[in-house]
DOPA-362487 format. One record per residue (C-alpha): residue number from 0; residue in three letters; x, y, z. Coordinates in pm, whole numbers, padded with zeros to 5 digits. Example, Ala and Ser with C-alpha at 12.3 -4.5 7.8 and 13.67 -1.06 7.14 Angstrom:
// DOPA-362487
+-----+---------+--------+--------+--------+
: num : residuo :      x :      y :      z :
+-----+---------+--------+--------+--------+
:   0 :     Ala :  01230 : -00450 :  00780 :
:   1 :     Ser :  01367 : -00106 :  00714 :
+-----+---------+--------+--------+--------+
***
This chain:
// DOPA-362487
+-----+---------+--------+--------+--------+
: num : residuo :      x :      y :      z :
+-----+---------+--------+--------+--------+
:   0 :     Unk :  15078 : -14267 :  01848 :
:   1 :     Unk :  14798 : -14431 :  01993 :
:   2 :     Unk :  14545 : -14264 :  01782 :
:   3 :     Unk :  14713 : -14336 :  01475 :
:   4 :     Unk :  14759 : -14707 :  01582 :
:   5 :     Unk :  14412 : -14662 :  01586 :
:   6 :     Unk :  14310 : -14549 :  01269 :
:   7 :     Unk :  14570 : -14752 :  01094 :
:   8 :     Unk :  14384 : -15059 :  01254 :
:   9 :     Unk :  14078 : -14968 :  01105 :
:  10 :     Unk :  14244 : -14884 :  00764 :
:  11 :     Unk :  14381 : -15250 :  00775 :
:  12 :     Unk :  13995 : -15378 :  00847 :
:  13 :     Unk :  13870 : -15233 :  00590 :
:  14 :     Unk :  14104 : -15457 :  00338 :
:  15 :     Unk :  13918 : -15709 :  00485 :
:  16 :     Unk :  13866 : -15965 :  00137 :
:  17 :     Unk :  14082 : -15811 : -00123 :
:  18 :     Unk :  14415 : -15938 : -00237 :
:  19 :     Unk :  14727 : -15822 : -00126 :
:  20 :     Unk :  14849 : -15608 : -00390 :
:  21 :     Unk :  14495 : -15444 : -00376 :
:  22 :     Unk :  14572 : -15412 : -00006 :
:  23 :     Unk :  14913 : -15262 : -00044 :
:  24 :     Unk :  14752 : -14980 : -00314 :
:  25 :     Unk :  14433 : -14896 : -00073 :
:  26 :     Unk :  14704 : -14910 :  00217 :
:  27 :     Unk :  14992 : -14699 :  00005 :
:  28 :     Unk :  15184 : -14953 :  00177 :
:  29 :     Unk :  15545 : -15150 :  00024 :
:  30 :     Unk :  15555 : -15456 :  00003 :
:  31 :     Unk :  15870 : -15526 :  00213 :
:  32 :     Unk :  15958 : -15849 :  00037 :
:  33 :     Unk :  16034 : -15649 : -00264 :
:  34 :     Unk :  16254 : -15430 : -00094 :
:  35 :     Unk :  16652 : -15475 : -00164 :
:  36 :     Unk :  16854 : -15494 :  00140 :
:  37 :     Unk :  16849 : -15683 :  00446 :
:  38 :     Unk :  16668 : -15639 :  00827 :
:  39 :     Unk :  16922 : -15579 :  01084 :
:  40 :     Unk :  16906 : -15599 :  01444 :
:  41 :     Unk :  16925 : -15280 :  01720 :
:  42 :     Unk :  16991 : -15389 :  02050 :
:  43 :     Unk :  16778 : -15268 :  02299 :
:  44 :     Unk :  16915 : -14924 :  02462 :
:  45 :     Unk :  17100 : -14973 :  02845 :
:  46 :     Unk :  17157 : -14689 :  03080 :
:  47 :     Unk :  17506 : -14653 :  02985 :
:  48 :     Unk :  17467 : -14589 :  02640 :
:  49 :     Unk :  17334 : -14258 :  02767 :
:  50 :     Unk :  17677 : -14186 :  02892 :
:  51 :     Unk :  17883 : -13935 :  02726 :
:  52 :     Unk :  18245 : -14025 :  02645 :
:  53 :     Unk :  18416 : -13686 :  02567 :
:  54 :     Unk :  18688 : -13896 :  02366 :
:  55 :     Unk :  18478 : -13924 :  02057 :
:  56 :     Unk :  18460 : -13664 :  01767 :
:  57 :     Unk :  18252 : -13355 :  01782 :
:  58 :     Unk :  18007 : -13479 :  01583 :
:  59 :     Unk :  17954 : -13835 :  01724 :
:  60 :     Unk :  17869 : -13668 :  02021 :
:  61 :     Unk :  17627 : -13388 :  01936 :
:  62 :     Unk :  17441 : -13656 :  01736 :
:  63 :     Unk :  17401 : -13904 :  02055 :
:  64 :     Unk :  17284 : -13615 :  02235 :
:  65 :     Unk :  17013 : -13540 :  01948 :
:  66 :     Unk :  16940 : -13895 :  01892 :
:  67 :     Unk :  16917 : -13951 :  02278 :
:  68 :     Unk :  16726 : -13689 :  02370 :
:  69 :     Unk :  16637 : -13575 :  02648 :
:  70 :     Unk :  16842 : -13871 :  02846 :
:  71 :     Unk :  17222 : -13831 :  02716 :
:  72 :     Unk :  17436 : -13737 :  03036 :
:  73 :     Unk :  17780 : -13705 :  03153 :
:  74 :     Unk :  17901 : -13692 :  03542 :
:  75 :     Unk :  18088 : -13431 :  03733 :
:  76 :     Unk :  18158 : -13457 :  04096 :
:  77 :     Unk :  17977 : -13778 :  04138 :
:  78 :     Unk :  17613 : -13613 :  03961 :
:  79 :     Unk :  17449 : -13662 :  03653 :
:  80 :     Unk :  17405 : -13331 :  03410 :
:  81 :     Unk :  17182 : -13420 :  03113 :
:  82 :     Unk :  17297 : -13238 :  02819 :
:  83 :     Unk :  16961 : -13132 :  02651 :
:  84 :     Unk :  17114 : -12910 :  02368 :
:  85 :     Unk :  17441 : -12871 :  02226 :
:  86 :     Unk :  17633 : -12802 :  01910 :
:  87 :     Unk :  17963 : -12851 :  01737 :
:  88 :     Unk :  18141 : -12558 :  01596 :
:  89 :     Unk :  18344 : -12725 :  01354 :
:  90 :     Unk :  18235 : -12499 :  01093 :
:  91 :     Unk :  18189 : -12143 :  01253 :
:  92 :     Unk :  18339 : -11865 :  01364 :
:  93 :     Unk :  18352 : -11951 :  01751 :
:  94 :     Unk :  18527 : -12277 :  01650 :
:  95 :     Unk :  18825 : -12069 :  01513 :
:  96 :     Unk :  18775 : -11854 :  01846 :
:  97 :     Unk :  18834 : -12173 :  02052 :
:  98 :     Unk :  19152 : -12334 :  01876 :
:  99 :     Unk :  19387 : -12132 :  02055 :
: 100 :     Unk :  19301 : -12283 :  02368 :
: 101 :     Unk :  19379 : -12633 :  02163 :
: 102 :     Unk :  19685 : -12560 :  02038 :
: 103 :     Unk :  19821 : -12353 :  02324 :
: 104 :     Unk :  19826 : -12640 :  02551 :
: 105 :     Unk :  19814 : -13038 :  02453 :
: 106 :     Unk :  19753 : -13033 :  02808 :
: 107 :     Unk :  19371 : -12958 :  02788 :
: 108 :     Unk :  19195 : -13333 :  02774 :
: 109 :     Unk :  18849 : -13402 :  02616 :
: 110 :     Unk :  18580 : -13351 :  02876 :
: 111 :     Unk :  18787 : -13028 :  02979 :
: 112 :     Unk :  18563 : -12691 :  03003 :
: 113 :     Unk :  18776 : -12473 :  02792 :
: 114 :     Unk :  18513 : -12149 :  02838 :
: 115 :     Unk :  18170 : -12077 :  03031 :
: 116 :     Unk :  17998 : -11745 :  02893 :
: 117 :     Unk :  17715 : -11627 :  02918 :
: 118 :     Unk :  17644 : -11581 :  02526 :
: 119 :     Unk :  17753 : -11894 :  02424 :
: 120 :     Unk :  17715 : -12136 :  02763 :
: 121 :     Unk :  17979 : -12392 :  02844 :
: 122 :     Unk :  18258 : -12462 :  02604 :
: 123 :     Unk :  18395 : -12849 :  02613 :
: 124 :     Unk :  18705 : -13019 :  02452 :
: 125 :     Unk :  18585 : -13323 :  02295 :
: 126 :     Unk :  18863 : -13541 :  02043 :
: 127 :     Unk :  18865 : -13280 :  01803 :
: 128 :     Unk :  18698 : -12999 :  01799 :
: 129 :     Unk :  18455 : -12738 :  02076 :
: 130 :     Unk :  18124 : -12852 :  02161 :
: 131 :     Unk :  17908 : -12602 :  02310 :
: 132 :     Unk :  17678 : -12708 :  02547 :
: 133 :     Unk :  17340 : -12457 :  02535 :
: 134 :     Unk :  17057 : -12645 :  02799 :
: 135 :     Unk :  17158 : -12903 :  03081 :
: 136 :     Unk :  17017 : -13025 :  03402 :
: 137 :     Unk :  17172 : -13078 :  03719 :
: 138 :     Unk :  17034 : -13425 :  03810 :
: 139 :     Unk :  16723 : -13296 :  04096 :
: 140 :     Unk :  16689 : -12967 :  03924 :
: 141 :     Unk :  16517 : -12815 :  03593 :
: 142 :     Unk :  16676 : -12758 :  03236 :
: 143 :     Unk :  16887 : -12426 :  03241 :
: 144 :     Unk :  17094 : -12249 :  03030 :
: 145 :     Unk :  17392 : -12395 :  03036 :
: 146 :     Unk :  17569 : -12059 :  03184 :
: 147 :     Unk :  17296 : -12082 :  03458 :
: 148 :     Unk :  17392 : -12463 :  03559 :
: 149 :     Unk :  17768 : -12330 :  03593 :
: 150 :     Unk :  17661 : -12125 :  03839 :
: 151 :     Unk :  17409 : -12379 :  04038 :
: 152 :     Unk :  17702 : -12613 :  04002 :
: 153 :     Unk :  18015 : -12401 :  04089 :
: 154 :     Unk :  18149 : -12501 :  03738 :
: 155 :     Unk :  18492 : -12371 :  03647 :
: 156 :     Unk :  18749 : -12334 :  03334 :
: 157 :     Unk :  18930 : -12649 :  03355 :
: 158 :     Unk :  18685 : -12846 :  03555 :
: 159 :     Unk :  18621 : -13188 :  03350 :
: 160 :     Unk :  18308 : -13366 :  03262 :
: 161 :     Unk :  18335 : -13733 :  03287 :
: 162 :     Unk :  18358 : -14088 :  03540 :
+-----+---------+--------+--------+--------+
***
């Protein structure tokens, strides 16, 4: 980024005495008054906004986990696993695998491991559907499969992620 602030500096310099829609053109810039919509404001990001709440849908969390990347987290036994890659099966085959587990028991909670295999990794219950967790770290140790951080963590079926 620092190169291209660069080079976009010296872009802007050379403007230097033209107008501004000339500026825009030699720029292939917009000019943002002309745009339709208002600015809006995004607070800065805190430490807890890393947090993973297995309450929420599926989908709300694999997309914090994208969209924080590499620092979304969740706890278990007092340490911090960053979840590095996950998906949602809402769609597939392994999601259809998982819903017996959901329906046997209304007793499983979000933030309940529902599976750990080595194929697939570490199967959670979020609000609605399975997310499988593929690459974590144990806080102090590297990223790992997320069948090879079961192990380093003694992770079990019905162990929950989560304050």
């Amino acid at each position: 980024s620092s190169k291209l602030l660069i080079k976009s500096l010296e872009n802007i310099k050379r403007t230097k005495g033209l107008n501004i829609k000339k500026r825009l053109e030699y720029l292939q810039a917009v000019d943002q008054s002309k745009l339709k919509g208002k600015p809006s404001y995004a607070r800065q990001i805190k430490k807890d906004d890393y947090l993973i709440d297995w309450n929420q849908k599926a989908r709300k969390i694999i997309k914090k986990i994208q969209g924080l990347y590499p620092n979304a987290y969740t706890i278990y036994q007092g340490k911090r696993i960053k979840i590095l890659e996950a998906s949602s099966k809402d769609n597939e085959q392994l999601q259809e695998d998982y819903n017996f587990y959901l329906d046997l028991s209304k007793k499983i909670i979000p933030g309940q491991i529902i599976d750990i295999k080595r194929q697939f990794g570490i199967m959670i219950k979020t609000s609605d559907y399975v997310v499988q967790i593929k690459y974590a770290q144990l806080e102090g140790k590297k990223a790992t499969e997320s069948y090879t951080l079961s192990v380093q963590s003694n992770l079990r079926i019905k162990d929950k992620f989560g304050c």
